[in-house]
C-alpha positions as CSV (number, residue, x, y, z in Angstrom):
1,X,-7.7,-9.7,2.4
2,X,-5.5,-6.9,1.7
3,X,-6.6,-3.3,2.5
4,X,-3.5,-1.7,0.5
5,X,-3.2,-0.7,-2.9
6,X,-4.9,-2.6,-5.8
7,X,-7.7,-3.8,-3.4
8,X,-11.0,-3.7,-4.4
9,X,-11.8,-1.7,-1.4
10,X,-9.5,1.1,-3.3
11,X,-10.0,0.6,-6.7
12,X,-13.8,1.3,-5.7
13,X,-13.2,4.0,-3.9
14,X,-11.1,5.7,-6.8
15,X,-14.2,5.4,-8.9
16,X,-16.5,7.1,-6.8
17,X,-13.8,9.4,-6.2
18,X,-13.3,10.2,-10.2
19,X,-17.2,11.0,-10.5
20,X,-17.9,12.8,-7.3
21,X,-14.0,14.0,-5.6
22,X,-14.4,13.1,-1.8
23,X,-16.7,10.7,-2.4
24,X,-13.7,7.7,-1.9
25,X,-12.1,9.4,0.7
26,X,-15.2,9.3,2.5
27,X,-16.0,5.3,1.7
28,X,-12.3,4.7,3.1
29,X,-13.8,6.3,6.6
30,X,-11.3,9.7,6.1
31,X,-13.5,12.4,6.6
32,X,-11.1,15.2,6.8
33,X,-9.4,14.3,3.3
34,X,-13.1,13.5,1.6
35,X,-13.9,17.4,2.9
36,X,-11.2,18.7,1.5
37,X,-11.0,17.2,-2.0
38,X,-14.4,17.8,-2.2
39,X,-13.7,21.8,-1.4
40,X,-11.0,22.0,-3.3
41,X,-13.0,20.4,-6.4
42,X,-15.5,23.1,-5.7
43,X,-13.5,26.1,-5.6
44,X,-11.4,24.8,-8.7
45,X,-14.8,24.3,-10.6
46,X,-15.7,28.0,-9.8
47,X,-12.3,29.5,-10.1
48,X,-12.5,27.7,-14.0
49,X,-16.3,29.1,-14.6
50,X,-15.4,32.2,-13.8
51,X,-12.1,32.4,-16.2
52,X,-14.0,30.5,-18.6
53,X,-18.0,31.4,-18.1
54,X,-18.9,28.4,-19.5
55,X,-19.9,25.0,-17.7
56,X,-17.1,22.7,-19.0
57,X,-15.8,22.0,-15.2
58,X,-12.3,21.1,-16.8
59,X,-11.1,22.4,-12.8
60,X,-13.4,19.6,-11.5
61,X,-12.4,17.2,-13.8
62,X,-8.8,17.5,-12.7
63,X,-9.1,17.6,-9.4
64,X,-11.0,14.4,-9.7
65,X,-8.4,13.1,-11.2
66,X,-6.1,13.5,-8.0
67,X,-8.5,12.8,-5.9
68,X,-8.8,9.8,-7.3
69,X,-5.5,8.3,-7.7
70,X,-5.4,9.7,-3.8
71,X,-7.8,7.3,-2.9
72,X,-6.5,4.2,-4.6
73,X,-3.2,4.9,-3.8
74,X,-4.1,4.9,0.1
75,X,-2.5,2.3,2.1
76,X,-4.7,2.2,5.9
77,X,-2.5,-0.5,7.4
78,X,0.2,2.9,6.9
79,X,-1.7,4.9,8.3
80,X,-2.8,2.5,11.5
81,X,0.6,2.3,12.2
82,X,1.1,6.0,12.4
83,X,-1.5,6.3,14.7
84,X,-0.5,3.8,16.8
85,X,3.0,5.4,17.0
86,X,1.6,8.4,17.5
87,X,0.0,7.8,20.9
């Protein structure tokens, strides 16, 4: 089974990551980058409200958007190796 790009392990996790953004990173086990997409998709939902004062989250929506093609475009046997370099 593959665990790189196109695997069903990433093309679920770029869903959840389109509806709530984190939310993929976090099924992939990467804490640090489901925090901060999730952060970042909060702050760019208030910096839009208050520009806009309305509730159309367009900021939220696009940072969705990058956080999901961030999660399906995750390779982990990448990012194995770098930790196992790294050591």
């Amino acid at each position: 089974m593959r665990d790189g790009q196109g695997s069903a392990g990433n093309v679920m996790a770029a869903i959840c990551s389109f509806f709530l953004p984190g939310l993929g990173q976090l099924v992939q086990g990467r804490l640090g980058a489901a925090v901060l997409w999730f952060v970042l998709a909060c702050v760019a939902f208030a910096f839009t409200w208050v520009i806009t004062l309305s509730l159309l989250p367009f900021g939220w929506l696009a940072v969705s958007v990058f956080a999901c093609i961030n999660a399906a475009l995750y390779r982990r046997d990448e990012a194995v190796l770098y930790q196992t370099r790294s050591r």
